[in-house]
C-alpha positions as CSV (number, residue, x, y, z in Angstrom):
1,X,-2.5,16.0,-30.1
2,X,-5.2,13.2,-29.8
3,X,-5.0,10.7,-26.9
4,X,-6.2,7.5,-27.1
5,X,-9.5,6.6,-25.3
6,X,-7.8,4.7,-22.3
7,X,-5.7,7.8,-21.2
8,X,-9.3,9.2,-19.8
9,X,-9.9,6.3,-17.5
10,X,-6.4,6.8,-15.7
11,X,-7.0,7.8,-12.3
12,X,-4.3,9.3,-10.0
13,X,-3.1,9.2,-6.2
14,X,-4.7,12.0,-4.0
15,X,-1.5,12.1,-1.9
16,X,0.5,13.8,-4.3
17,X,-1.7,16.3,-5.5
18,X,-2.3,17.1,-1.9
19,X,1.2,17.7,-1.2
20,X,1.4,19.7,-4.1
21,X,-0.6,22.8,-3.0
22,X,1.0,21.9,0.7
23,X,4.1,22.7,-1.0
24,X,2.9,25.6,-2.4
25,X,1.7,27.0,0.9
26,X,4.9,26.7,2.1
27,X,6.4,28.7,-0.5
28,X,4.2,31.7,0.5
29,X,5.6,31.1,3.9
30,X,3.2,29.0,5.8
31,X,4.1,26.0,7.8
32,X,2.4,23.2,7.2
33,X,2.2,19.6,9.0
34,X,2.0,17.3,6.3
35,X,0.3,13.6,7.3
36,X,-1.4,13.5,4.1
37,X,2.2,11.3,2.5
38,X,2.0,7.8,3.5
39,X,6.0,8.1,3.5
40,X,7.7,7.2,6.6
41,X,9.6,10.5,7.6
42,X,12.7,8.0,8.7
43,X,16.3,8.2,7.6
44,X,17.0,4.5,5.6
45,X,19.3,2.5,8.1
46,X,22.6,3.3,7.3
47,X,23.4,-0.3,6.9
48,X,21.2,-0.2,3.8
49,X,22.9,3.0,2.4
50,X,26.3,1.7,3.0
51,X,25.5,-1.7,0.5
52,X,24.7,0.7,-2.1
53,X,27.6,2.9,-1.8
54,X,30.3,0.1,-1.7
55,X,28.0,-1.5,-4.5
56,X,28.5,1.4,-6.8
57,X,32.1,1.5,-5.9
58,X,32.4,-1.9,-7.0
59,X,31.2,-1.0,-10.4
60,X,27.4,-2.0,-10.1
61,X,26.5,0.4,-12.5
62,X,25.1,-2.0,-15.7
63,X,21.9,-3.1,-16.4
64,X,20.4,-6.3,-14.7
65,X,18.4,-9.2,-15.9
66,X,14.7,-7.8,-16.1
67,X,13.0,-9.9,-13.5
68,X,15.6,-8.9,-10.9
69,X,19.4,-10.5,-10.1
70,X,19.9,-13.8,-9.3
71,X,21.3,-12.9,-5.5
72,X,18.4,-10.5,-4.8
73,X,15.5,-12.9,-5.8
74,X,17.1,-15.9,-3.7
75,X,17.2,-13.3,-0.8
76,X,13.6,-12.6,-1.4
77,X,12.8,-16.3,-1.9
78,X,14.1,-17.0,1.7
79,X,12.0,-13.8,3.4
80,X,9.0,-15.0,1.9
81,X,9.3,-18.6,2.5
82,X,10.2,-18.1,6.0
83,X,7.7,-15.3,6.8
84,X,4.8,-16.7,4.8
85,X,5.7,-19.8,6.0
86,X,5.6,-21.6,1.9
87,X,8.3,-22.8,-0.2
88,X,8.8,-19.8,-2.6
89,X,11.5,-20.0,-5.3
90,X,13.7,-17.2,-6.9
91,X,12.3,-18.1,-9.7
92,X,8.9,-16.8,-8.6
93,X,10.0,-13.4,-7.8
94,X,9.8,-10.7,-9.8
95,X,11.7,-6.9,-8.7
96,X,10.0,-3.9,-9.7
97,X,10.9,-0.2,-9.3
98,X,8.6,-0.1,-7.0
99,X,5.5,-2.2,-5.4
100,X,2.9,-0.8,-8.2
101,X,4.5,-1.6,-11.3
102,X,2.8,-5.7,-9.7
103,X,-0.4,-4.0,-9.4
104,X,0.1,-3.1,-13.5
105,X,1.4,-5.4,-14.5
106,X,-0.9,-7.8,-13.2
107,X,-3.4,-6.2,-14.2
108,X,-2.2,-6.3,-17.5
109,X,-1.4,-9.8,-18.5
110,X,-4.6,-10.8,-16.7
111,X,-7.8,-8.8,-16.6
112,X,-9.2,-8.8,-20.3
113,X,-11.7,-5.6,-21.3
114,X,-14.8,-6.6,-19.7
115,X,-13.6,-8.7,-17.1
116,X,-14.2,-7.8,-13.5
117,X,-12.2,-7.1,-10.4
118,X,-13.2,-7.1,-7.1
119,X,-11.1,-4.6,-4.6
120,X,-11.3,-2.8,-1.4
121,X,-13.0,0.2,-1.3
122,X,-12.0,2.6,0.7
123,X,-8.9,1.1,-0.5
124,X,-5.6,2.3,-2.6
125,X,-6.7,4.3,-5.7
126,X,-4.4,2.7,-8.1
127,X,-6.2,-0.1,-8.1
128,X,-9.7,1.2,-9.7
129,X,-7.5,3.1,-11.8
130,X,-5.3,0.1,-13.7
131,X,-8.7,-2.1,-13.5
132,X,-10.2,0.8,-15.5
133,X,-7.7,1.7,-17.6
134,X,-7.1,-1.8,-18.8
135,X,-10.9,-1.8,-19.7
136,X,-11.9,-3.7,-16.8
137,X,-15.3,-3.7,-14.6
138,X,-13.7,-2.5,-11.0
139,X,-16.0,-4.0,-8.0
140,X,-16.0,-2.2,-4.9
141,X,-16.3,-4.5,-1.8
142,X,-16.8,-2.3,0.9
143,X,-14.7,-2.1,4.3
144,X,-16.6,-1.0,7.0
145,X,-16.3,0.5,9.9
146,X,-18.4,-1.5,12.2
147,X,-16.2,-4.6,11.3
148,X,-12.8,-2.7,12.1
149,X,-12.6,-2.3,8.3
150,X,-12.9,-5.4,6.9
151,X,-15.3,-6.9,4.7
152,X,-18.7,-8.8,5.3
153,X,-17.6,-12.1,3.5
154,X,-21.5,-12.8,2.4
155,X,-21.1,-9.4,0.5
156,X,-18.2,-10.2,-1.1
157,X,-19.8,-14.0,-2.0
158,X,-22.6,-11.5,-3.7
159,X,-20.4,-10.3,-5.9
160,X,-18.5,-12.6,-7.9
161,X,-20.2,-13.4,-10.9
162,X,-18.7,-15.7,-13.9
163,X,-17.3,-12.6,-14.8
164,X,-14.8,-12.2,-11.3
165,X,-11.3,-12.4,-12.8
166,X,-9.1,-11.3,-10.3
167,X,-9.9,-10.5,-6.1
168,X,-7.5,-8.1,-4.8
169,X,-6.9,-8.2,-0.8
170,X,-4.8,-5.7,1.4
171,X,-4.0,-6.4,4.8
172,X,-2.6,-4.1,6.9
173,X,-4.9,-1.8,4.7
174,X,-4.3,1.6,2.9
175,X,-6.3,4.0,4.0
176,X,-7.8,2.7,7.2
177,X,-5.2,0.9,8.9
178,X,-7.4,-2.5,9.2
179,X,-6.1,-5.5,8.8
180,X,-7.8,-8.7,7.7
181,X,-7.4,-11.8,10.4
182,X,-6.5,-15.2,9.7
183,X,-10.6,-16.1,10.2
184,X,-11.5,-13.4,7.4
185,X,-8.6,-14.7,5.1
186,X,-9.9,-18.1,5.9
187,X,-13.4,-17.1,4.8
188,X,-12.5,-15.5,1.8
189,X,-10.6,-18.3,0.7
190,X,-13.7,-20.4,1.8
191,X,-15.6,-18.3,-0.9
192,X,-13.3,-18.8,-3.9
193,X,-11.5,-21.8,-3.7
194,X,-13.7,-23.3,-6.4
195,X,-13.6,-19.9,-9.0
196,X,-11.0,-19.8,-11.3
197,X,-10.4,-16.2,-10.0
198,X,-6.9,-14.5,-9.2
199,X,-6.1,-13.2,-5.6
200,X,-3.7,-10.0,-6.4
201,X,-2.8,-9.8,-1.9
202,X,-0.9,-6.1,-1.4
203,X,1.0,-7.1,1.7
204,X,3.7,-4.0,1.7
205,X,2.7,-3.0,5.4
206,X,3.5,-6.4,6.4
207,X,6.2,-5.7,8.7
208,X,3.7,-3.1,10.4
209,X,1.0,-5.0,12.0
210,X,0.9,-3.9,15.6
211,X,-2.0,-6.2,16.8
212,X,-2.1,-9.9,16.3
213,X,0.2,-11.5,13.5
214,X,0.0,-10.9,9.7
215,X,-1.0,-13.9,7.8
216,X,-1.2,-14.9,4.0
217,X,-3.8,-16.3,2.0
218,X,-1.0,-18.2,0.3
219,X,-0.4,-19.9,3.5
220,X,-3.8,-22.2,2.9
221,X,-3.2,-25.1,0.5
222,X,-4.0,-24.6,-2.7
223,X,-3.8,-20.6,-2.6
224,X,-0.2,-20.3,-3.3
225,X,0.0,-20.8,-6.8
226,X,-3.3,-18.7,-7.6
227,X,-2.0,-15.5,-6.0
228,X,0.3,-13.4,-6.6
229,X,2.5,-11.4,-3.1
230,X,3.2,-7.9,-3.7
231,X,5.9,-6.6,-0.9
232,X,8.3,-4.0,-1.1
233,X,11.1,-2.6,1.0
234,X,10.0,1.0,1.2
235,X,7.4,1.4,4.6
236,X,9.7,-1.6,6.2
237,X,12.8,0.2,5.7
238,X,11.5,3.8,5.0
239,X,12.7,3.3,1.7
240,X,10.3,5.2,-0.9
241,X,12.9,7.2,-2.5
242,X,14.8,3.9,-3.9
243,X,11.9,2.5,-6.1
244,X,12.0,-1.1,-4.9
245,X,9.2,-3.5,-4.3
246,X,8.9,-7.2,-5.9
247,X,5.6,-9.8,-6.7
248,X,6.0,-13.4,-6.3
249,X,3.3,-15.7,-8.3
250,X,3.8,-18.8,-9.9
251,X,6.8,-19.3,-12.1
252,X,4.4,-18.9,-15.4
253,X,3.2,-15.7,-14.7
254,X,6.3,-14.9,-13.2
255,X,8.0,-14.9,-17.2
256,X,5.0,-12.8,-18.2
257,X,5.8,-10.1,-16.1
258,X,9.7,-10.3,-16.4
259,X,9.1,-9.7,-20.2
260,X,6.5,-6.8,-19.2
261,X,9.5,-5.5,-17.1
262,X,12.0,-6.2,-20.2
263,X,9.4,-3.6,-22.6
264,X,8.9,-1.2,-20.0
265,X,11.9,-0.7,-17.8
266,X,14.5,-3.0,-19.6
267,X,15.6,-3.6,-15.6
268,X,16.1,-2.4,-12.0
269,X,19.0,-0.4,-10.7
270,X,21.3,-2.7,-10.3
271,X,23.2,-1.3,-6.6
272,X,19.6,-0.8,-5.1
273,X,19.3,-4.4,-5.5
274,X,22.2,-5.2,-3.2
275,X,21.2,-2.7,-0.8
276,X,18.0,-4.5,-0.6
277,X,19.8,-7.5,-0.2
278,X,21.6,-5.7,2.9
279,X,18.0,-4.7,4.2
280,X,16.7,-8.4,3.9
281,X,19.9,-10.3,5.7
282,X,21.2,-7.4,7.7
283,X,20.4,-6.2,10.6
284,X,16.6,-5.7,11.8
285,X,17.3,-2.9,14.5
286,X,16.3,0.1,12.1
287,X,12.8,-1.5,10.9
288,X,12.3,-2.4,14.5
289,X,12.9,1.2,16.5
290,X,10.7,2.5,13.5
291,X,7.8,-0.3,13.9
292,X,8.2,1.2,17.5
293,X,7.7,4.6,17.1
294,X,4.9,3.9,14.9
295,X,3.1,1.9,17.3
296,X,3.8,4.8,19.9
297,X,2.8,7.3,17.8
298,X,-0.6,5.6,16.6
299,X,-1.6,5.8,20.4
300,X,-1.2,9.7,20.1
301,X,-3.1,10.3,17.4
302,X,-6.3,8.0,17.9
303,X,-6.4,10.0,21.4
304,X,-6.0,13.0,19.7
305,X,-8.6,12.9,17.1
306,X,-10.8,11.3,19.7
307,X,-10.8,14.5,21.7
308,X,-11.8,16.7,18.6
309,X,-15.4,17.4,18.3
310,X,-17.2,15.6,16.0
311,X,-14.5,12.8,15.1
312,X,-14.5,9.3,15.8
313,X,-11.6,7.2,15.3
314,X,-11.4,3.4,16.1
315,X,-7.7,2.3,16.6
316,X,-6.0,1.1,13.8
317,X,-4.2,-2.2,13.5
318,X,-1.6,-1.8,10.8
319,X,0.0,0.7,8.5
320,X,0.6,4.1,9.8
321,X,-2.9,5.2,9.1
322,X,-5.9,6.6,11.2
323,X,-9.0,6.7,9.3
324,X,-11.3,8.9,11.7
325,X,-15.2,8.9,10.4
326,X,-16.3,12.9,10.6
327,X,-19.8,12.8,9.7
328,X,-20.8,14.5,13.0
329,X,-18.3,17.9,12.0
330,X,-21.2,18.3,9.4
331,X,-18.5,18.9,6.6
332,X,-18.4,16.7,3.3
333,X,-14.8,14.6,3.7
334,X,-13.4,17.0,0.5
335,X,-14.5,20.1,1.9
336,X,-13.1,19.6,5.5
337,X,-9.8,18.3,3.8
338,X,-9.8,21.7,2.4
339,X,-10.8,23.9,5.7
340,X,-7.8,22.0,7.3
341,X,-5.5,22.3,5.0
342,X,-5.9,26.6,3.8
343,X,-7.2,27.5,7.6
344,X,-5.5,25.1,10.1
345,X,-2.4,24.5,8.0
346,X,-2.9,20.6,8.1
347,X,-2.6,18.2,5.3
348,X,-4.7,15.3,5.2
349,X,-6.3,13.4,2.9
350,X,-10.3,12.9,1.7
351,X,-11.7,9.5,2.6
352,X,-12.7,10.1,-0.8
353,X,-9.6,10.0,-2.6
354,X,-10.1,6.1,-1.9
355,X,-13.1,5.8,-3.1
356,X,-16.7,6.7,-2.9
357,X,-17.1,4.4,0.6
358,X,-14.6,6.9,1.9
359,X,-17.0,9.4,2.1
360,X,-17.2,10.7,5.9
361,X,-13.6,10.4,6.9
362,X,-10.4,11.8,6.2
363,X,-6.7,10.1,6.4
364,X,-3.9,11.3,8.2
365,X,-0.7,9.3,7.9
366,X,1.2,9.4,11.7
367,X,4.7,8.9,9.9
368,X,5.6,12.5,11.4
369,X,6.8,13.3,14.8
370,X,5.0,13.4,17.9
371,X,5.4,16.8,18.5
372,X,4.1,17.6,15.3
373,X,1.4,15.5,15.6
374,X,0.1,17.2,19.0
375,X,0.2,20.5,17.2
376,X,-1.7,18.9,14.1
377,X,-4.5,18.0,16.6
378,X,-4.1,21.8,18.5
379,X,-4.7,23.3,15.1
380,X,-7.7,20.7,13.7
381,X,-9.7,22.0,17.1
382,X,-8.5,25.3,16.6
383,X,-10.2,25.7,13.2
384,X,-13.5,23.3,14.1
């Protein structure tokens, strides 16, 4: 069988392949502590599950418009507008199985062979991978340590060229738990306001800043209409398993990637949608106690890898990441991921699997328990 060109510039997620040969340590017996999955290890509140079940029960078991129903979309328009602070419409939504299916799509109807994209790097994987896939230039803009991983804005300034299509943002950040402040949003939007470029802003950990307040780029004039919101309901409300996650953009864009859902998926499941209503306009307690733990949870780890020799790990902001830098163990990021994982029976992830500024730190996602976490650091000195 011959595949066509593009199949060999599809990247992958680490994270999976990672928890694939955890799994398979397991099988031969051994017990691993996985905060390699950036999954929150959470129940979804039962609220949530109950819409669903009395939604099937009531028959909601046919297919949906493609860009999402009516009733979940206004829900949505009403979050976003009163989070973001903007006057979003349901007719600017789009609901994806899913927060990546916006990244692809995206990506898609707007980045033409040649055209270059500017994106975080360390940052998510999948976007290099759908920016080269869809015969794209990807442009790393680097997140650095010094600046609590964000980006120098002169940097970024030096890389737009008339080329720059699209600027994807992330804030709080995959891998590195950083989060962009309203002054660095402010300066980025300083920097582009007169490109005709794109801002693609991944803002799924939204609900999960734990210092200062999360803040839009669509929330300065003018920006709203140029960028397209990716959210979702899976870190919020430990929902992964459900496939649920939404883009809103202006209403144009918004038809182009309802007809990309209509040729791909035809629609969404139909009673997730009014669960995710439920998890919207219901009650907040669950996403709170979890935000909670999270926050008591990050303080145990950053202490933790702190007191290992040769890490250093600055506190993250956002997410349920720590991004420790490990240049001082001597090992190559990949190659300590590996030591950890077959010798200390610990499954992290390679700074690299974001990317080649990832180089000199690993990930390890604190969506486990804290007693698990403690013994994760107990075997990482163990084996070092």
């Amino acid at each position: 069988m011959k595949y066509a060109n593009r199949m060999s510039k599809l990247g992958t997620e680490t994270a999976f392949e990672v928890l694939a040969k955890a799994k398979k340590l397991e099988a031969q017996g051994k017990h691993i502590i996985h905060l390699e999955i950036g999954e929150p290890d959470f129940t979804t509140p039962d609220n949530i599950i109950q819409a669903a079940i009395k939604s099937l029960q009531a028959g909601d078991t046919h297919y949906s418009a493609s860009n999402g129903t009516v009733e979940l979309r206004t829900s949505i328009a009403k979050y976003i507008s009163k989070t973001r602070g903007i006057d979003a419409k349901p007719d600017e939504v789009v609901v994806t199985p899913g927060g990546k299916p916006i990244m692809f799509y995206a990506i898609i109807a707007l980045v033409e062979e040649g055209d270059e994209v500017i994106y975080p790097n360390p940052g998510f994987p999948i976007y290099e991978s759908m920016i080269n896939f869809m015969g794209g230039k990807a442009v790393p803009v680097q997140l650095k340590e010094e600046k609590s991983f964000a980006f120098d804005p002169n940097e970024l300034k030096s890389l737009i060229t008339d080329k720059t299509k699209m600027l994807i943002i992330n804030s709080p950040q995959n891998p590195t738990g950083g989060i962009l402040t309203k002054d660095d949003i402010m300066k980025i939007a300083e920097i582009v306001k007169d490109k005709d470029i794109t801002i693609l802003s991944d803002e799924i950990y939204s609900r999960l800043v734990f210092d200062g307040e999360n803040f839009s780029i669509t929330q300065i004039p003018g920006f709203k209409d140029r960028t397209i919101i990716l959210d979702g309901f899976s870190k919020t409300y430990a929902m992964t398993g459900w496939r649920a996650g939404y883009g809103v953009m202006n209403e144009d864009l918004a038809q182009k990637i309802a007809r990309l859902m209509t040729n791909s998926n035809s629609c969404n499941n139909a009673f997730v949608q009014k669960a995710c209503i439920e998890a919207l306009e219901g009650p907040q307690d669950g996403a709170e106690k979890m935000r909670n733990e999270f926050i008591a949870r990050r303080e145990i780890i950053v202490e933790g890898l702190n007191s290992i020799k040769g890490f250093s790990c600055i506190m993250p902001h956002g997410a349920f990441y720590a991004f420790p830098n490990i240049t001082k163990t001597g090992y190559p990021s990949r190659e300590l991921n590996d030591h950890l994982l077959y010798n200390g029976n610990v499954a992290a992830l390679s700074g690299t699997a974001f990317g080649e500024f990832g180089e000199g730190y690993l990930r390890f996602s604190y969506a486990n328990s804290r007693d698990n976490i403690r013994e994760a650091i107990k075997r990482i000195k163990a084996v070092l």
